[in-house]
C-alpha positions as CSV (number, residue, x, y, z in Angstrom):
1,X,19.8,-18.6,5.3
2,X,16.2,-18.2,6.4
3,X,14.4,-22.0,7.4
4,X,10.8,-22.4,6.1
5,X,8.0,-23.9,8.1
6,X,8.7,-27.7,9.4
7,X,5.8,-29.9,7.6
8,X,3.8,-29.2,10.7
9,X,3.7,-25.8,11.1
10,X,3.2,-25.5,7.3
11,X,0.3,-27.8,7.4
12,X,-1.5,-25.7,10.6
13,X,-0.9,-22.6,8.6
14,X,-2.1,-24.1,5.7
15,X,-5.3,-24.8,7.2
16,X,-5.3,-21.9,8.8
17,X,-5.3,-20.1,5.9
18,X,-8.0,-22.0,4.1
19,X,-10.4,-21.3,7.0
20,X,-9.8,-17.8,7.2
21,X,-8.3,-16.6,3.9
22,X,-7.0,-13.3,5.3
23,X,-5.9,-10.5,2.2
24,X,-3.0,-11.6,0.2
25,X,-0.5,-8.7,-0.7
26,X,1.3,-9.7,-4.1
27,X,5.0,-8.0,-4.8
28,X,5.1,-8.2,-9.3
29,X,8.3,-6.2,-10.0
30,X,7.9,-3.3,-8.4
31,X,3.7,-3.0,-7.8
32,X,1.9,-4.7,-5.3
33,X,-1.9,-5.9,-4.8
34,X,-4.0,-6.6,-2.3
35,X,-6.2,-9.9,-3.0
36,X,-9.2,-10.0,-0.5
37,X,-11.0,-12.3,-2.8
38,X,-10.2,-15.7,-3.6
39,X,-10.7,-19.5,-3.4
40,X,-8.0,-22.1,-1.4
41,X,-8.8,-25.5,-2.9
42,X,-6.2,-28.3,-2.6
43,X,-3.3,-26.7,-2.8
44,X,-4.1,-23.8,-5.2
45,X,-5.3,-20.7,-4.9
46,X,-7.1,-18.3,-7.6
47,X,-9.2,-15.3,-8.1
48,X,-10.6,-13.5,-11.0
49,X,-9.1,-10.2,-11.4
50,X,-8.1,-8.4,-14.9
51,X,-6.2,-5.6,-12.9
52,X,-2.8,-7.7,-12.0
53,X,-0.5,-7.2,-14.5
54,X,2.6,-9.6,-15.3
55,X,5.1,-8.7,-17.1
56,X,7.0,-10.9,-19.6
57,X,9.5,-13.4,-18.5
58,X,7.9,-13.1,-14.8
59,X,8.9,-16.4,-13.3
60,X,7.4,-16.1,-9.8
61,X,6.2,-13.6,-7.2
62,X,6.1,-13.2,-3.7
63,X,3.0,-13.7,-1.9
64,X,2.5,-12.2,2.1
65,X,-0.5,-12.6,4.4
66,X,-0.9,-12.8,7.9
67,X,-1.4,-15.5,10.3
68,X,-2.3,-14.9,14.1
69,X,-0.3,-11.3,14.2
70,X,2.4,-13.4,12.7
71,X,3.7,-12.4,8.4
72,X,4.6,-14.9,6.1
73,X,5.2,-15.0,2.6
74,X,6.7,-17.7,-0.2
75,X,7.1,-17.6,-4.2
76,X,5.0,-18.9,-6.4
77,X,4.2,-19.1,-9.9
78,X,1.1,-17.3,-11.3
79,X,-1.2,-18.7,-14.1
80,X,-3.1,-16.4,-15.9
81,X,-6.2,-17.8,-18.1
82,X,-8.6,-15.4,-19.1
83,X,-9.1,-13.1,-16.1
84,X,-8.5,-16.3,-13.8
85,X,-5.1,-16.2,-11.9
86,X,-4.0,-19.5,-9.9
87,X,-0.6,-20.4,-8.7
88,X,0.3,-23.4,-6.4
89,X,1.3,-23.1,-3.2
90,X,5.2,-24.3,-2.4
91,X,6.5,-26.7,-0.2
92,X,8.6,-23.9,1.2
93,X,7.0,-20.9,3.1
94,X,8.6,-18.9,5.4
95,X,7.9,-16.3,8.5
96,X,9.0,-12.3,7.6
97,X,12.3,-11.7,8.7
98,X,12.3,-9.1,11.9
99,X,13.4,-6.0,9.7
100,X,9.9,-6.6,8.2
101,X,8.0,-7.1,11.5
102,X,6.8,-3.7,11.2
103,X,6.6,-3.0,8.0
104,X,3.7,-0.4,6.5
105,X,1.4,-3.3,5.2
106,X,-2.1,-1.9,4.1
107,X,-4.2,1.1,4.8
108,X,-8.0,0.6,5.8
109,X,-11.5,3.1,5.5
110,X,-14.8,2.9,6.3
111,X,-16.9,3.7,3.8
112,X,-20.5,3.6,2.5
113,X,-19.8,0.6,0.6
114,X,-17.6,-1.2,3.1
115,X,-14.2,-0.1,2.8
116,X,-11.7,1.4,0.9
117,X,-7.9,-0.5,1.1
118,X,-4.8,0.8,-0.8
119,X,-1.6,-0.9,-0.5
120,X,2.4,1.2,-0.1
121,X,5.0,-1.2,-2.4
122,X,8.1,-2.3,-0.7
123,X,10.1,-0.7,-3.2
124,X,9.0,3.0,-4.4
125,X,7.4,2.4,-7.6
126,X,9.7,5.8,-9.2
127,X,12.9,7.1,-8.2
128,X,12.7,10.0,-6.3
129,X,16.2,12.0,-6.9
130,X,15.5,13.7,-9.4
131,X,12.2,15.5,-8.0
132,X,14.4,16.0,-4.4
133,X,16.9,17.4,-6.4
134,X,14.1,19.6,-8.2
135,X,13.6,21.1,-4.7
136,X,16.2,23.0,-4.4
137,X,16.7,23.9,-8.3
138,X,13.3,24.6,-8.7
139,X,10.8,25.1,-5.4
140,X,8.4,26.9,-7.2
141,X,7.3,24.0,-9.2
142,X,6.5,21.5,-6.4
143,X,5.1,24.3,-4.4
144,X,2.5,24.7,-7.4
145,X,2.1,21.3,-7.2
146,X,1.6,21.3,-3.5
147,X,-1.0,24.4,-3.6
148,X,-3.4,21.6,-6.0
149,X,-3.7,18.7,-3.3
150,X,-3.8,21.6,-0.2
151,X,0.4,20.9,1.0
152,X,2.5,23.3,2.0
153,X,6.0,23.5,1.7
154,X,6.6,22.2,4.7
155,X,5.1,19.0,3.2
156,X,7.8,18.6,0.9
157,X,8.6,15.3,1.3
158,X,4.6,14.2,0.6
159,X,4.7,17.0,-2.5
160,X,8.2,15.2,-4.1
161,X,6.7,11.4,-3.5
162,X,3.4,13.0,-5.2
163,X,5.6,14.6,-8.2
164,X,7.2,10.8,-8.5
165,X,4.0,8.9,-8.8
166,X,2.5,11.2,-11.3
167,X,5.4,10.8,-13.4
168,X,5.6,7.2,-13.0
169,X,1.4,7.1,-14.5
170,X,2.9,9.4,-16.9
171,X,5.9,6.7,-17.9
172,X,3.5,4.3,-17.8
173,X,5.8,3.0,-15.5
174,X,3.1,2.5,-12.3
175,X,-0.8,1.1,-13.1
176,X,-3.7,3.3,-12.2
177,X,-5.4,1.6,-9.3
178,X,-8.9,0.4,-10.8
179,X,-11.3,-0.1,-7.7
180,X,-11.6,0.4,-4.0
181,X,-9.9,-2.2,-3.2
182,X,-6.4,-1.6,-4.4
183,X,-5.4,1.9,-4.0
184,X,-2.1,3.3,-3.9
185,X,-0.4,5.1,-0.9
186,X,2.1,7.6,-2.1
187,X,3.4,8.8,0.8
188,X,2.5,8.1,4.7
189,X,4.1,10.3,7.8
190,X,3.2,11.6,11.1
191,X,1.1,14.5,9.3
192,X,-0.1,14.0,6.2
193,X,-1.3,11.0,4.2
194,X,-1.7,10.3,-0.2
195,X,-3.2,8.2,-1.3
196,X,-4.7,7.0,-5.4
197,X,-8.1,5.9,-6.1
198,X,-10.8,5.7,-8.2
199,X,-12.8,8.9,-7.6
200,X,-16.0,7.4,-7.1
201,X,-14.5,5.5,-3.9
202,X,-13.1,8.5,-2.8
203,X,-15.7,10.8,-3.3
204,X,-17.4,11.0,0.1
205,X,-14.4,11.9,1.9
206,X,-13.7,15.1,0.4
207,X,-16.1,16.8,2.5
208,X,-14.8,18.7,5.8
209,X,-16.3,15.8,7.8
210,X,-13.8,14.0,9.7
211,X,-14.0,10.0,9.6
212,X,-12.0,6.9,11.3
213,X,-8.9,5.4,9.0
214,X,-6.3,2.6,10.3
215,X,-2.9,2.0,9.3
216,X,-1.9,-1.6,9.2
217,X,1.8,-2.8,10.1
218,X,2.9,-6.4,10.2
219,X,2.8,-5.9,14.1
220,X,0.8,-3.1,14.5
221,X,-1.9,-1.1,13.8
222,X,-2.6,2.4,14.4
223,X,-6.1,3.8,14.3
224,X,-7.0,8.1,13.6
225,X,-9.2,10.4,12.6
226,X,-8.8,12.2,9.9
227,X,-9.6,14.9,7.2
228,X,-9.4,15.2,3.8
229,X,-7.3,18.1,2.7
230,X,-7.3,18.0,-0.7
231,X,-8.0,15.9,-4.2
232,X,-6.2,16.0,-7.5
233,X,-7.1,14.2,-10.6
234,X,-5.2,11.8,-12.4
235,X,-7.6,11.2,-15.0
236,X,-10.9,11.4,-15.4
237,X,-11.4,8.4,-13.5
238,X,-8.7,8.7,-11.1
239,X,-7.6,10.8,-8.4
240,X,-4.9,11.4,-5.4
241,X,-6.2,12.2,-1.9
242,X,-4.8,13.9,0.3
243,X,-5.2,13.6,4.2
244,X,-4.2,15.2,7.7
245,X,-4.7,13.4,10.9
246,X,-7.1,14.8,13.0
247,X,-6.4,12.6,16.1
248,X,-2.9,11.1,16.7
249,X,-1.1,10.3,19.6
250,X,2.7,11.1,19.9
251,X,3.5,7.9,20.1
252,X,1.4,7.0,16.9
253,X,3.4,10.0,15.5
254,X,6.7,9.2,16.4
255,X,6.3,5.7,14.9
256,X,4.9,7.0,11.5
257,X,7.9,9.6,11.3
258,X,10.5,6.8,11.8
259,X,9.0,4.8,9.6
260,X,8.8,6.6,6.9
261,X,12.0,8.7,7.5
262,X,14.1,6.2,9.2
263,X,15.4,9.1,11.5
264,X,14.5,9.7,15.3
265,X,11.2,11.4,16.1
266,X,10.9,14.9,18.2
267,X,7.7,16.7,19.1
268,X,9.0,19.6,17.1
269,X,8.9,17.8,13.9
């Protein structure tokens, strides 16, 4: 069994995190949002947001943020009232467990209104067997889909995790992300990037111009340039991006193929 913080370190990180409040990343089910905004005072913290949804019968959550290079996360309790959310903080927190030292935490872009940030889920949102399955009954379906965002086939694994999260909107099963701060990465490699958004935030990317973007690990962050490829909409509010890196070195590369394909990296791939 894991051991929390002793009643020292939890009170340094406490304070810690009330001077700096750093982005919390919330785990409901199986979505996840990043909080960038909120208040620390006594032992609570809230926010105003009308975009988290909890489900019935939700008992508690886990809540992750990062303290000097260091993740840690503990349960909690949200309170909704109105579009106020507030949940105590327990006497138990606890430092992420090595397996999760690197784990893909949040992606991060410039832009002309500060910054665009989505957020991968721990757990994919939609199963994705029946759409790899699809692949070899059907090709010509996903490679339709592909042609749309600008993927070829040998982006199938991007075009099936794309096929996934459409039919998870379509389920109702995922929740459209509703501004630029809580976006939705679909699928992350060594090549190619998706990621949901709210067109407007996404807008001045889908030029030819290339433009900074950093992936954020627990442990690591990697920074690129990179293009857009190709947009798709979701709704008439909502659309996928999809990206190619520009700039990446075979390092970067061969950590981003691991981690998404838990399989060792050649420069072939």
């Amino acid at each position: 069994m894991q051991t929390s913080l002793s009643r020292i370190e939890r009170e340094y990180i406490l304070r810690s995190l009330k001077d700096e409040l750093p982005p919390l990343t919330l785990f409901i089910n199986t979505n996840s949002y990043i909080i960038t905004k909120y208040q620390f005072i006594g032992n609570t913290l809230n926010w105003e947001t009308d975009k988290i949804l909890l489900p019935p019968g939700t008992s508690s959550v886990q809540i992750h943020f990062m303290h000097k290079k260091h993740a840690m996360r503990f349960s909690a309790k949200l309170i909704r009232s109105g579009s106020r959310i507030s949940c105590t903080v327990p006497q138990d927190i606890y430092p992420e467990e090595a397996s999760r030292d690197l784990a893909l935490d949040h992606i991060k872009i410039p832009s002309c209104n500060g910054f665009i940030t989505a957020v991968f889920p721990i757990n994919s949102p939609v199963e994705t067997k029946e759409f790899q399955q699809e692949t070899e009954q059907n090709p010509e379906k996903l490679e339709k889909l592909g042609k749309k965002i600008g993927l070829t086939t040998r982006e199938t694994a991007a075009i099936v995790q794309l096929a996934a999260y459409l039919q998870g909107i379509q389920d109702s099963v995922i929740s459209l992300p509703k501004d630029q701060y809580t976006g939705h990465i679909i699928h992350c490699d060594h090549r190619n990037l998706l990621m949901a958004f709210p067109l407007y935030s996404i807008a001045e990317y889908t030029t030819k111009n290339p433009f900074p973007i950093t992936i954020f690990f627990t442990k690591r962050k990697i920074e690129l340039t990179a293009q857009c490829i190709g947009t798709l909409s979701i709704t008439d509010c909502t659309g996928v991006i999809a990206i190619t890196y520009i700039t990446a070195q075979e390092e970067d590369k061969r950590f981003l193929y691991e981690g998404c394909y838990k399989k060792k990296y050649t420069e072939i791939e």
